[in-house]
C-alpha positions as CSV (number, residue, x, y, z in Angstrom):
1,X,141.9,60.5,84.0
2,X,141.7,57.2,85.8
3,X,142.1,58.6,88.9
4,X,138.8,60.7,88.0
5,X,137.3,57.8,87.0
6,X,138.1,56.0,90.3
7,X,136.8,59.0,92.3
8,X,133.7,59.3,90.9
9,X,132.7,55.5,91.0
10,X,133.2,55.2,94.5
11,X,131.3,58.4,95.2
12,X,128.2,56.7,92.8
13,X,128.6,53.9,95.3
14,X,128.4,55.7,98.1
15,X,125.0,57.4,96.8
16,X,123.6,54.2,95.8
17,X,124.4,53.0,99.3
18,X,122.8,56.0,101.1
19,X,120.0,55.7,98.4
20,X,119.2,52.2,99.5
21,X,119.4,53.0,103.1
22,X,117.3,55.4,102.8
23,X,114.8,53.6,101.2
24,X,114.6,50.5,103.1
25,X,114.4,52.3,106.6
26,X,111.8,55.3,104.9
27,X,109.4,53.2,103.1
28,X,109.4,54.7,99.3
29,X,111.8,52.3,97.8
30,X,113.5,53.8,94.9
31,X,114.2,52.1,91.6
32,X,117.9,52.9,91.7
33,X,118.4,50.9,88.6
34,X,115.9,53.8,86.6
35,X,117.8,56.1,88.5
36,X,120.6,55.4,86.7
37,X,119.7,54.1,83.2
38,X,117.8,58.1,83.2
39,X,121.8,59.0,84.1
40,X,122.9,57.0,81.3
41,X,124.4,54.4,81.8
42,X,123.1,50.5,80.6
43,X,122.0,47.5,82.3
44,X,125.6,45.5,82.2
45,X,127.0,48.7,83.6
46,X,124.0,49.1,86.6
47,X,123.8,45.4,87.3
48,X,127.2,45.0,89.2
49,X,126.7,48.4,91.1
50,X,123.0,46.8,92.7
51,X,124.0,43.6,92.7
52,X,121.3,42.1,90.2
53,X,121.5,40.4,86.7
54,X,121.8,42.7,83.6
55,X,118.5,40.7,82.8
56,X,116.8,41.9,85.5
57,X,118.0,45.4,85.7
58,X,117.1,45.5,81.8
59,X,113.4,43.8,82.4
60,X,112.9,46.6,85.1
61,X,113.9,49.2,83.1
62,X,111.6,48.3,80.4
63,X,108.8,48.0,82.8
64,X,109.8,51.3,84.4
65,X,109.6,53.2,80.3
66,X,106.5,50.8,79.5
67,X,104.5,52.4,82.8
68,X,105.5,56.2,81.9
69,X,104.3,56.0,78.3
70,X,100.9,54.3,79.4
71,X,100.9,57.6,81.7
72,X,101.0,54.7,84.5
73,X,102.9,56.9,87.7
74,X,104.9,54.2,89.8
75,X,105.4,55.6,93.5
76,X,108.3,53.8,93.6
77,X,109.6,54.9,89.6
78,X,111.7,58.2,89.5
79,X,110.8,61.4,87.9
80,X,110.2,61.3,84.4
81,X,111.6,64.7,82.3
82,X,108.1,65.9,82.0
83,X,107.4,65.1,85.9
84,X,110.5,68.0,86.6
C-alpha cells in the first residue's frame, strides 16, 4: 500500500509541475492550490506540494469559495461543480 501511495504522489507532482509550466509560459495561471483542496485534500497537505505556507494556501482557498458564492467567476479560479 505504500508503494501506491509513493506512486501516486510523485505522479500528483509531476501534474502540478506540468500544471505550473503550463501556466507560467500560457498566460492563464491556474490556482493549483483550489485545484486540489476541490480534490480533497487540506491546506497543510497542499502547502509543501506548491511550496507556500498552509496560511496562505488556506487564505487563497477561502478567497477562491468566498468569490464562487458571491457568483464572482475568477479567470484564474477552477471550475466550480455547477461550472461542469
Amino acid at each position: 500500500m505504500e508503494e501506491l501511495v509513493r506512486y501516486a504522489r510523485a505522479m500528483l507532482m509531476v501534474q502540478l509541475q506540468l500544471a505550473d509550466a503550463a501556466a507560467r509560459h500560457g498566460g492563464s495561471q491556474l490556482k493549483l492550490d483550489v485545484l486540489l483542496s476541490d480534490a480533497g485534500f487540506g491546506p497543510k497537505e497542499i502547502a509543501p506540494m506548491l511550496g507556500r505556507s498552509a496560511t496562505a494556501v488556506a487564505k487563497s482557498i477561502s478567497r477562491a469559495r468566498a468569490g464562487r458564492k458571491a457568483g464572482v467567476v475568477d479567470k484564474n479560479d477552477s471550475p466550480g461543480e455547477d461550472d461542469v
